[in-house]
C-alpha positions, 0 to 999 in steps of 0.5 A: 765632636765624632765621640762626644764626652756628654754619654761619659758616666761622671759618676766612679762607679765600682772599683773591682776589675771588671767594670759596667760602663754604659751601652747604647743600642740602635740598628740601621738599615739605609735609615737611621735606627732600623725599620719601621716595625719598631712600635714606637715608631707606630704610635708609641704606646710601648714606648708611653708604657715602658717610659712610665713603668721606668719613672715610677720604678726608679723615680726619674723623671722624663727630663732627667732620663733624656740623654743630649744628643749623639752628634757626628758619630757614622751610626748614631745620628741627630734627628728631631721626630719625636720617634727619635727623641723616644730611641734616645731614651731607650738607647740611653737605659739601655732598653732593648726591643725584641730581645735584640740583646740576645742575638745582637752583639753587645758588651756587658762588661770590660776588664783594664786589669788595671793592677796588672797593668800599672805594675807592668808598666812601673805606675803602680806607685801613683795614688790613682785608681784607674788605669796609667800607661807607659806607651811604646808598651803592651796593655792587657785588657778584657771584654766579655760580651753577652755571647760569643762574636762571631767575627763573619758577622760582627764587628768591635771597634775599640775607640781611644779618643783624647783631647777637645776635638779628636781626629784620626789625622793628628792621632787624636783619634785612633780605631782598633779592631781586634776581629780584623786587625792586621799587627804589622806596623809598629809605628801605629796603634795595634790590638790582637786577640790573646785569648778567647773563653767562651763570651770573653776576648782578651785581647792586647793593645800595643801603643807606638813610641810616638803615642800622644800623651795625656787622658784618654777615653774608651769606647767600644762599638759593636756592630752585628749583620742579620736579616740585611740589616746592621745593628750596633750597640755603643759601650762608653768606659766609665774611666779614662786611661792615662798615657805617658812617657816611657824612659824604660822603652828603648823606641821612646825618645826619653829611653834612658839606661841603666836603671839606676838613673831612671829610678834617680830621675824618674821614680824618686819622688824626693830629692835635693835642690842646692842654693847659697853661694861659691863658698857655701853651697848647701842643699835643701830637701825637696818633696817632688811627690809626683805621683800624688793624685792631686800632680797628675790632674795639674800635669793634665791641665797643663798638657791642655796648654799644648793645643797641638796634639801632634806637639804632645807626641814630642818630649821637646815640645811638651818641656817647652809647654812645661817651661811656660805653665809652671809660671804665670807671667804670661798666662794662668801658669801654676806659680807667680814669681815674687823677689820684692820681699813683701809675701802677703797675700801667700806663701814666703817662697822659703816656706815650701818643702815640697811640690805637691801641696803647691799643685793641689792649691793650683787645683782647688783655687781652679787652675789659678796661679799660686803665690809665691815662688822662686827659682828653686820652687819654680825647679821643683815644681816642674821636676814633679811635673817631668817625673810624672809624665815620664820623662826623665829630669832634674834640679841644678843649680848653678852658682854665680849665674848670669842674666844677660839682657841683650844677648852678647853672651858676656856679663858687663860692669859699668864704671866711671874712672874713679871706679864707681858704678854707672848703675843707669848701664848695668843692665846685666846681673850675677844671681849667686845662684839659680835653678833649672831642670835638666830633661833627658830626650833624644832630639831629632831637631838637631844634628846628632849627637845633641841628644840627651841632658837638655836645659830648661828653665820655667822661672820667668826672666826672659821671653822666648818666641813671646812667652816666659820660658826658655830651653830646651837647649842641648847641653852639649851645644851650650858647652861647645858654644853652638849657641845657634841651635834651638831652644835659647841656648844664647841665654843659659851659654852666658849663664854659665859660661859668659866672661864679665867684662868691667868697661870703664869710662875714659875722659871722653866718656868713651867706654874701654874694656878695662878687664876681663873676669874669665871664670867668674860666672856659672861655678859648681854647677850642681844636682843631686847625686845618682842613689845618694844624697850627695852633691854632685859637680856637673860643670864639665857637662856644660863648658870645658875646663876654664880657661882650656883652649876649647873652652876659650874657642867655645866662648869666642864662637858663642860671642861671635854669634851675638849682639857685640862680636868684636869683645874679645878685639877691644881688650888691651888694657896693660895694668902693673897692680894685680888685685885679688879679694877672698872671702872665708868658705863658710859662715854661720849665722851670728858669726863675723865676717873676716876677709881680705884683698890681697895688692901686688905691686908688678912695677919697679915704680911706687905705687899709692892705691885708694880702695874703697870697701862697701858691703850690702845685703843682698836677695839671692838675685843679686838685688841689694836690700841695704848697705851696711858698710862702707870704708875707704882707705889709701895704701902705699906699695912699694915696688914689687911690694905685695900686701894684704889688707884684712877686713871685718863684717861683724855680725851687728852690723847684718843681723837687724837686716837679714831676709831670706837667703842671708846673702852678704855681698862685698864690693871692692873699687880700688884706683892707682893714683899714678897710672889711672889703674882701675880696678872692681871685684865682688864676692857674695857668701851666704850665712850658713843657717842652723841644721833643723834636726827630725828623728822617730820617736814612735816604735815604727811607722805603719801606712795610714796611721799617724807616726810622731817625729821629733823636732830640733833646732838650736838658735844660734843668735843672741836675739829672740825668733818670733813667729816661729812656725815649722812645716813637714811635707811627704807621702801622706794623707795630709799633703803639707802640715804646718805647726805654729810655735812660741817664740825662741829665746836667744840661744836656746835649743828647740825641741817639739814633736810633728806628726804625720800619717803616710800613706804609702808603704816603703821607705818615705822621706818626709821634708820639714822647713822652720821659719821665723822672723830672723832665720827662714829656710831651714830644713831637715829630713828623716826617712820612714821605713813605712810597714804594710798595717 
């Protein structure tokens, strides 16, 4: 490597602003270290003197002392001499001969101004001591010199390097020189002299909007002419500098305005992530934290992933890298996904309330995936990711969402003529609801006016070019049904915008497409609103108004370029009934279920129905975990006749089964004896879960000291919880705290305390999850106005 990171000091050393790093001394003169009247070079017996005196002084050894070597650098080079071996020790403590350091330029110490800076570029809120940039942005910096430059005779290169194997080709690798420096293109990485006092230059460095992104180190080279001869000394910073995204520079490609919707999606490190069905929506509080200290080493390791250095200029590409690591399907990503319902080994996915603690034990289990996640976890995961890169993003939901298989963009049922299902077809599924990130980026891949929301998705379903992601794909294109531009926008179209389509078997066991549900899949696309806690609707942004002829062209233009383009030219199926089944809005845990299926005879003819009624247990998914009823009747309709027929799920007969998620699905199959009229439906709802309630009972919160919260929870249920425990995650110096508690009799009210430390000042969300055997899931927040000590 030209820099190589073996001369890097791994120790931190000092925290003040101005800070030592190590120098590395040498000259050239058509050789390599200067000429030959050096004394080590004529014997050595200084080098034998001052090497001894060294290791007696501070009881090293020679081993020790002895520095690897300096490759590919166009001043330091390889040599295997003995004399060249001893230059390496002097060099590598900094011993200089003939008082070189007096007359020959070298660097004492350099000034980040790491505070100043951070606050100017809006990073003054990550938990990390050294410097983190926004690029497309000025960085102040100092250096102080052991004398004066003198710019006809010295030269000072600042030398910023990132990744393995940097080059000045891909950006990589970049030279400043700010005694020569010409500051006109913009589009390039520049450094100017501010101020000069005495031996210290203040100089300014300015990043392009394309800089790469990612970790940084700093060199600074200095190179003196006297006596025809080049000398040159070598300063390694012994901290690194962190570049990100820049929502707040308008050259960037993340620029969003107003500020309002950068502090939403770029500086809030909580938020809400919904889940639960089209009938009860709810919300879940989420501790993103991205600007914990432990989110921005993962964030690193992840950006490892993106080889290209070119490819980590680019917001696109970095999402999509993002959308690939989160998981582990095909990789050592962060989170492995689990929808089997057996949890050993990890954690229940309804446990987490927050991202940070998950990429701290990514961290300390050295870059290993994490057991377990789901959808939302998967979404808030990679929220803290985006955020804490800069690029503006968030969670949605989208209720009633499609997993389409074989890329036709609709969503197909498979049933016999009695109306059974052909469960050995139906490869496609309705996940009642499922969450992915939205990210906020110009994109110069596609025709204009494609820019901004783009949909991404890290959970696991389907391959994109070989690996377990998907996106980004413009919103905009996905809502026109322009499914034809990149990335897998065939994929999230029949998420949210694809019609299901019942086909039933005829005689010849030909398939018919019998009926076509139009607005059953992708409802109350939600996310979090802007500045308040409050759901906020968004399914406008992603198809027309259902059932609007732009929304029609969308979905025919969106199937004509699938796998099945003549759908929408095999539907002529005449019926004289009309079905319709409803489920109640909202259900607590423990009460029944009451619903109905509303038949409308259209015929002047009498009509006898046989309807079959089957309700099962569901993960959230769509996958059945037991049935707990079935029923079948016959109704007789006469003409023009419309009637209700009402049903109940009482609470015994799903309370013994419940997992996570509480999902009850409830599956109509309905026959017309004298026409041969088949009909099928299904609904999903989601019991409500009891609100777990936080408030402070300390007098006030102060940073780094411990603040004492009160828990409720009222047990709704007529049986005993078990293995009930509660977890809290927020700003504080213990990332996740969990708390096991004694069972919880039928009915009765929980009442305990929770304590946390936070660690940052201002108003701070903490995030808690109860979980027991019966009820998993429910969470609550409180918000602590945390005091400077």
């Amino acid at each position: 490597m030209p820099y190589p990171y073996n001369l890097r000091s791994r120790s931190r050393r000092s925290r003040s602003s101005g800070r030592r790093g190590i120098n590395i001394y040498g000259g050239h003169h058509r050789n390599r270290y200067g000429s030959s009247n050096f004394p080590w070079r004529t014997g050595g017996s200084l080098l034998s003197a001052i090497n001894t005196g060294f290791r007696r002084s501070v009881g090293w050894s020679r081993d020790i002392i002895r520095p690897s070597r300096i490759g590919g650098g166009d001043n330091v080079t390889d040599s295997s001499s003995e004399s060249d071996d001893d230059m390496d020790i002097f060099e590598s403590i900094g011993i200089i001969v003939d008082d070189l350091r007096d007359t020959h330029l070298t660097v004492d110490k350099v000034d980040l101004f790491e505070s100043t800076n951070k606050l100017k570029h809006r990073t003054s809120e990550f938990e990390y001591s050294e410097l983190i940039v926004r690029r497309a942005q000025e960085i102040q910096i100092a250096i102080e010199f052991n004398r004066q430059p003198e710019p006809t005779n010295d030269t000072l290169t600042i030398i910023l390097s990132t990744g393995e194997s940097p080059k000045e080709a891909d950006g990589s690798l970049v030279h400043l020189h700010p005694l020569q420096e010409d500051q006109s293109d913009k589009a390039m990485w520049r450094v100017w002299v501010a101020s000069k006092n005495e031996n210290t230059l203040e100089l300014v460095v300015a990043s392009p909007a394309d800089a790469i992104v990612g970790k940084y180190s700093i060199r600074i080279r200095t190179q003196t002419r006297a006596g025809g001869k080049v000398h040159h000394a070598i300063y390694d910073h012994p901290d690194e500098m962190y570049v990100l995204f820049n929502p707040w520079a308008e050259e960037d490609e993340v620029y969003l305005e107003p500020e309002a919707l950068r502090q939403e999606y770029v500086s809030n490190d909580s938020g809400i992530i919904y889940f639960g069905t089209v009938h009860n929506r709810s919300g879940m509080d989420w501790h993103f934290g991205q600007f914990d200290e432990s989110v921005l080493q993962a964030v690193m390791l992840i950006l490892d992933s993106v080889t290209s250095m070119r490819a980590r200029r680019s917001a696109i590409f970095v999402t999509r890298a993002v959308s690939t690591m989160i998981n582990s399907q095909d990789d050592d990503g962060v989170l492995v996904g689990n929808w089997s319902g057996n949890y050993q080994g990890g954690t229940h996915p309804t446990e987490w309330s927050g991202s940070v603690r998950i990429l701290q034990e990514y961290l300390e289990q050295g870059a290993m995936p994490v057991k377990y996640g789901q959808c939302w976890v998967f979404s808030g995961v990679t929220t803290a990711v985006m955020r804490c890169l800069g690029i503006p993003c968030r969670s949605v939901t989208n209720f009633d969402s499609a997993h389409d298989t074989d890329a036709n963009m609709t969503i197909d049922m498979y049933i016999d003529r009695h109306g059974n299902h052909l469960d050995h077809l139906n490869d496609d599924s309705v996940w009642n609801f499922h969450v992915w990130n939205e990210a906020w980026f110009s994109r110069k891949d596609l025709p204009d006016g494609y820019g901004g929301w783009q949909a991404f998705d890290a959970t696991p379903q389907e391959t994109s070019a070989g690996q377990y992601r998907a996106g980004p794909a413009s919103v905009q294109a996905i809502k026109n049904g322009q499914v034809y531009l990149n990335y897998d926008a065939k994929f999230i179209f029949a998420e949210v915008n694809g019609d299901k389509c019942y086909w039933v078997q005829d005689d010849n066991k030909e398939m018919q497409l019998n009926r076509l549900e139009k607005n059953a899949i992708g409802r109350f696309i939600s996310t979090k609103a802007v500045g308040k806690d409050e759901r906020e609707d968004i399914t406008i942004n992603y198809k027309h108004s259902e059932g609007s002829h732009a929304e029609r062209i969308a979905v025919e233009l969106a199937c004509s370029h699938g796998t099945r383009p003549d759908t929408y030219l095999r539907h002529g199926a005449s019926d004289d009934v009309d079905f319709q089944l409803s489920l109640p809005d909202d259900v607590y845990m423990g009460q029944d279920i009451n619903g109905w299926v509303k038949l409308s005879n259209k015929s002047t003819r009498r009509r006898k129905v046989k309807l079959t009624l089957t309700t099962k247990l569901l993960y959230y998914t769509g996958i059945p975990v037991t049935t707990l009823s079935k029923r079948t009747l016959t109704l007789k309709l006469s003409p023009k006749e419309v009637e209700i027929h009402k049903f109940d799920v009482e609470t015994e007969d799903y309370i013994d089964s419940l997992v996570e998620s509480a999902h009850i699905k409830v599956y109509v199959m309905a026959k017309v004896e004298e026409t041969g009229q088949v009909w099928a439906s299904e609904d999903v709802l989601s019991l409500c879960l009891p609100s777990l309630q936080l408030s402070m009972i300390s007098d006030e919160a102060e940073v780094n000291e411990k603040v004492r919260i009160g828990v409720m929870l009222a047990n709704p249920l007529k049986q005993r919880l078990k293995n009930c425990k509660i977890s809290i995650e927020g700003p504080s110096k213990l990332k996740k705290k969990t708390v096991e508690l004694r069972d919880l009799g039928a009915k009765e009210v929980l009442k305990t305390q929770i304590s946390v430390t936070p660690s940052r000042v201002g108003k701070r969300k903490f995030v808690a999850v109860f979980k027991s055997n019966l009820i998993m899931g429910a969470s609550g927040s409180i918000v602590l106005d945390v005091k400077k000590d």
